[in-house]
C-alpha positions in Angstrom: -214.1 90.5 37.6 -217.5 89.3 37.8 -220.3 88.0 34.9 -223.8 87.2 35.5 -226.7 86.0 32.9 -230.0 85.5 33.6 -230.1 82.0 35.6 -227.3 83.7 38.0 -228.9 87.0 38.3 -232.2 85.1 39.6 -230.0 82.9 42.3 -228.2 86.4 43.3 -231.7 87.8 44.2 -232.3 84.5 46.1 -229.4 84.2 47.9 -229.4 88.1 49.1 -233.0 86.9 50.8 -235.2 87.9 48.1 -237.3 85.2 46.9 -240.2 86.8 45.2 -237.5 89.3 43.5 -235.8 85.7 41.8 -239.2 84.5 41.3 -240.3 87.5 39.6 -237.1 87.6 36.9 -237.5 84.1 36.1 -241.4 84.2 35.3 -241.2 87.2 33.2 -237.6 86.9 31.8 -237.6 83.0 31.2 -240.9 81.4 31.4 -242.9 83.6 29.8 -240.9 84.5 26.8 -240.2 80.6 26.2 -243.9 79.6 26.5 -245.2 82.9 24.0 -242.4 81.6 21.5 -243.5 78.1 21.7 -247.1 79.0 21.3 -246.6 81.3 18.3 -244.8 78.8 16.5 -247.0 75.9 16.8 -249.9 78.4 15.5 -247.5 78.0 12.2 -248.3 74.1 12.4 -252.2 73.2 11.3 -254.5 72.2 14.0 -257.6 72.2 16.0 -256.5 74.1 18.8 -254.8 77.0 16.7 -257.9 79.5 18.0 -256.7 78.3 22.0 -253.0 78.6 20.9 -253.5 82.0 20.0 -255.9 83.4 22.7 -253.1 82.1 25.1 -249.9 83.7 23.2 -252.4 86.7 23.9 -253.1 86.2 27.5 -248.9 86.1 27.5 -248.3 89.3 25.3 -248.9 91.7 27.8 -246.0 90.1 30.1 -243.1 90.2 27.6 -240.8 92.3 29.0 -237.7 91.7 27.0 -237.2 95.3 25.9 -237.5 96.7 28.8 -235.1 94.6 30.5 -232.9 95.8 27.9 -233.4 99.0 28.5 -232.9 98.3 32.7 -229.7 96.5 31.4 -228.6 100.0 29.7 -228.9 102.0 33.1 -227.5 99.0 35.0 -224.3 99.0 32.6 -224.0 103.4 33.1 -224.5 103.2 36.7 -221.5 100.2 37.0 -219.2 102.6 34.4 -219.6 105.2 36.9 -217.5 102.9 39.3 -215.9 99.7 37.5 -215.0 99.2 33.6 -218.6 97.5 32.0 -218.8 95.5 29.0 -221.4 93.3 27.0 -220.9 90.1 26.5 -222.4 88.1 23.6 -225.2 86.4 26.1 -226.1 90.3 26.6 -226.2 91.3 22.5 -228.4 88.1 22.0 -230.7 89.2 24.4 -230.9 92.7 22.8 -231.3 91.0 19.4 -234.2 88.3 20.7 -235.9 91.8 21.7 -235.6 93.4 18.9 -236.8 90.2 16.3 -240.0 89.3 18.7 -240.8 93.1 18.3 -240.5 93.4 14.7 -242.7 90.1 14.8 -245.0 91.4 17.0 -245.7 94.4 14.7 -245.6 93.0 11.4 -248.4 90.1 13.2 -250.3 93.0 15.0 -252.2 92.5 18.0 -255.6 91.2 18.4 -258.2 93.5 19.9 -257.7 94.1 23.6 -260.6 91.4 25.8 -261.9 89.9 23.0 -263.9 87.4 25.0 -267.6 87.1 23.7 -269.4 88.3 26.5 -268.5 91.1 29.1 -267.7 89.8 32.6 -269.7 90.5 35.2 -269.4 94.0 36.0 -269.8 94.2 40.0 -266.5 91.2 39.9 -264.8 93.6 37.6 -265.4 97.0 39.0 -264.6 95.3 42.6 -261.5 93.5 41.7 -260.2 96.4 40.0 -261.1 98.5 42.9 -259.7 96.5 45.5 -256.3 96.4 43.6 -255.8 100.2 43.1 -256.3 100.8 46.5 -253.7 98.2 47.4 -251.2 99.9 44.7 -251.6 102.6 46.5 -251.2 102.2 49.8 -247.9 99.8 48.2 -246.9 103.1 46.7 -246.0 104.9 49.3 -243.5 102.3 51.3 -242.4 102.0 47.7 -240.8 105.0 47.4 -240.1 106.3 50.5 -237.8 102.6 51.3 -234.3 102.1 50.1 -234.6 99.9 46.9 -230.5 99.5 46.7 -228.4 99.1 49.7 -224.4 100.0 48.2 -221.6 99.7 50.2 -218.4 100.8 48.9 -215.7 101.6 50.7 -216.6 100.7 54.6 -219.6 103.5 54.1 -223.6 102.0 53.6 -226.1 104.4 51.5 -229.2 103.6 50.3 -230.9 104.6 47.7 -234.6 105.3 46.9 -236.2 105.0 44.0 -236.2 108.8 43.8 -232.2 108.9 44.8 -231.5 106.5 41.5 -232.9 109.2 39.6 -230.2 112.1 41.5 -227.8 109.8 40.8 -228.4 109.7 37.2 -227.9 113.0 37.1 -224.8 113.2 39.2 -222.7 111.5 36.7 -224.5 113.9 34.0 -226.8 111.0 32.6 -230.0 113.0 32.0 -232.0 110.7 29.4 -231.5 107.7 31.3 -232.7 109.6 34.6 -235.8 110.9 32.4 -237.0 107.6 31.8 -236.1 106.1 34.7 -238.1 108.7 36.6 -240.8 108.7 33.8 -240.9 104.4 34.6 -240.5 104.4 38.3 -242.4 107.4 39.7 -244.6 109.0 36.7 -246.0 106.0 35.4 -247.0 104.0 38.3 -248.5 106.8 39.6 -250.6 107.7 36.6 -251.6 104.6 36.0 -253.4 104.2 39.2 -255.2 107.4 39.3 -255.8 106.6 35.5 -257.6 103.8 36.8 -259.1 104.8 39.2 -260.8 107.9 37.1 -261.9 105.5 34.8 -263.6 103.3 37.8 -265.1 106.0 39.1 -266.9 107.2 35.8 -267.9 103.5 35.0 -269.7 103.4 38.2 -271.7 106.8 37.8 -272.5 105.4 34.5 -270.9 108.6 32.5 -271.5 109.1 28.9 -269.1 111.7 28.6 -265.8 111.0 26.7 -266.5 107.3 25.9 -263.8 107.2 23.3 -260.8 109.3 24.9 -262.0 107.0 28.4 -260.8 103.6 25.6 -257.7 105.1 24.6 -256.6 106.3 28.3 -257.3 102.3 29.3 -255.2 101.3 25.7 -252.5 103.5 27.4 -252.6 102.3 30.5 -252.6 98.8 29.4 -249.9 99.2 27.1 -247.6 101.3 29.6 -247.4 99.3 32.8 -244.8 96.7 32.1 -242.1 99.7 31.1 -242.2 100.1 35.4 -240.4 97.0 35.9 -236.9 98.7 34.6 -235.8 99.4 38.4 -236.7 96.2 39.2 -234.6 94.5 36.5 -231.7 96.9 36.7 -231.0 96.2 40.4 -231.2 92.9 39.5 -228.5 93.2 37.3 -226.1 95.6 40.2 -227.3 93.0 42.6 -225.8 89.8 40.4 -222.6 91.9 38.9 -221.5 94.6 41.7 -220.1 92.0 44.6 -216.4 93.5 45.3 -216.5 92.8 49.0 -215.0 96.1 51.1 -214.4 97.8 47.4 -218.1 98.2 46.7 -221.4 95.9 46.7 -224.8 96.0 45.9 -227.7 94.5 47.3 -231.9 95.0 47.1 -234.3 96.5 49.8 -237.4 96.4 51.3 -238.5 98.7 49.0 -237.3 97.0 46.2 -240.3 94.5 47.1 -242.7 97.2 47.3 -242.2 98.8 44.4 -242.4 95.3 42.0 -245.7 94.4 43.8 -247.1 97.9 42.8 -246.0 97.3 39.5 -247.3 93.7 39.2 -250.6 95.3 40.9 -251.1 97.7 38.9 -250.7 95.4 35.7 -253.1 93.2 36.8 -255.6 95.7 37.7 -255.3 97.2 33.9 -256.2 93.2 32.6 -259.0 92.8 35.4 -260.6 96.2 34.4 -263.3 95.3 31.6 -263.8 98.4 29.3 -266.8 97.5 27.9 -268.3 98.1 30.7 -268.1 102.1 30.7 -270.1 101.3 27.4 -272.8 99.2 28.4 -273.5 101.4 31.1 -273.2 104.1 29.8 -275.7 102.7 27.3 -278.4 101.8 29.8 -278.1 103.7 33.1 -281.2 102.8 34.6 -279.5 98.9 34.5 -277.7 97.3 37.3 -274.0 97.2 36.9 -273.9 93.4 37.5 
């Protein structure tokens, strides 16, 4: 029998040898929730610095990712019932419930617009930055999914699973919604967001009228999207901490694993680096410089 909560799923990662994996879980699944709660609820208590408070919390809100470790917790859980008896322990449904609440906050607050700084950046920083990143998410892409993510031994025999082979497995055991969104998270999603990107880069810098409003909502969507790609990373966080049953069966991350989260993290960052006011004010005077 074997229980693991957050804290011991992090060490797991770091003792298999995966550092930036640990890292990684306790940033977005620890620090980050902790500091956006703080910061919401001292906005509740009159100050000076209530207008920093907030444009922090906002910096934050596009890293909460408690929902969709719930959601990697839901394929972690079928994919252990396909081989061991699963359950949920109370640490698990407060988890699900903290979700759920900062959710329902989140929409009854509403978010602020998206880059609501008072003046543009630069645009040659932006458009470069951006650029450099998608072509790195890229390239990361490809090791990404052809790698082994999970390593599983189970009785004496070694397979290893791609991102892709996740997915078959899904299906194997006749789980076809969770293998829709898992292959909608891990291979759709990623990918679209970079060629998204990318489009959108490539219009900005021929200084294209066209489409001005559909080119916002695509970067809304891409923006809003990215963060749902993490639910390999935390459900193999989750097999790696709970499945450890020596010759029975064990679980442990790949090289891959490590590809596929820097993609992810990539790509998010590209989507916040990306100004998209930009494809406006150049649009708006294409006979300016860019910078």
């Amino acid at each position: 029998s074997h229980s693991a909560n957050l804290v011991e799923c992090a060490l797991k990662l770091w003792a298999a040898g995966y550092p930036p994996l640990s890292a990684l879980l306790v940033v977005l699944m620890l620090a980050i929730p902790s500091a956006f709660m703080l910061l919401t609820l001292m906005q509740a208590i009159p100050n000076p610095s209530s207008d920093e408070l907030r444009a922090l919390a906002h910096l934050l809100r596009p890293w909460l990712m408690l929902e969709v470790f719930v959601v990697g917790g839901c394929v972690a859980y079928s994919r252990i019932q396909a081989v061991a008896t699963a359950t949920v322990d109370i640490g698990g449904w407060c988890l699900a419930g903290s979700a759920m609440l900062l959710l329902g906050s989140l929409a009854l607050r509403g978010d602020p617009p998206l880059h609501r700084e008072k003046r543009p950046r630069p645009g040659s920083l932006s458009l470069q930055a951006t650029t450099a990143l998608v072509i790195t998410g890229l390239i990361l892409y490809i090791p990404a999914n052809l790698l082994p993510v999970l390593q599983i031994e189970r009785y004496g025999s070694v397979e290893r699973d791609t991102i892709v082979g996740g997915v078959l497995e899904l299906v194997h055991y006749d789980l076809w919604p969770l293998a829709v969104i898992v292959f909608m998270a891990s291979v759709v999603v990623p990918l679209a967001k970079l060629f998204g990107l990318a489009w959108l880069l490539w219009q900005t810098r021929r200084r294209s009228p066209h489409r001005l409003r559909q080119r916002t909502l695509i970067y809304r969507s891409i923006d809003t999207i990215g963060r749902w790609s993490n639910i390999d990373v935390f459900m193999i966080s989750i097999l790696g901490a709970l499945v450890q049953f020596g010759a029975l069966e064990r679980v442990r991350p790949e090289r891959g694993a490590l590809a596929f989260a820097a993609v992810v993290l990539i790509t998010m960052i590209a989507a916040r680096c990306f100004d998209p006011r930009l494809m406006w004010r150049d649009a708006a005077s294409p006979r300016e410089g860019s910078a």
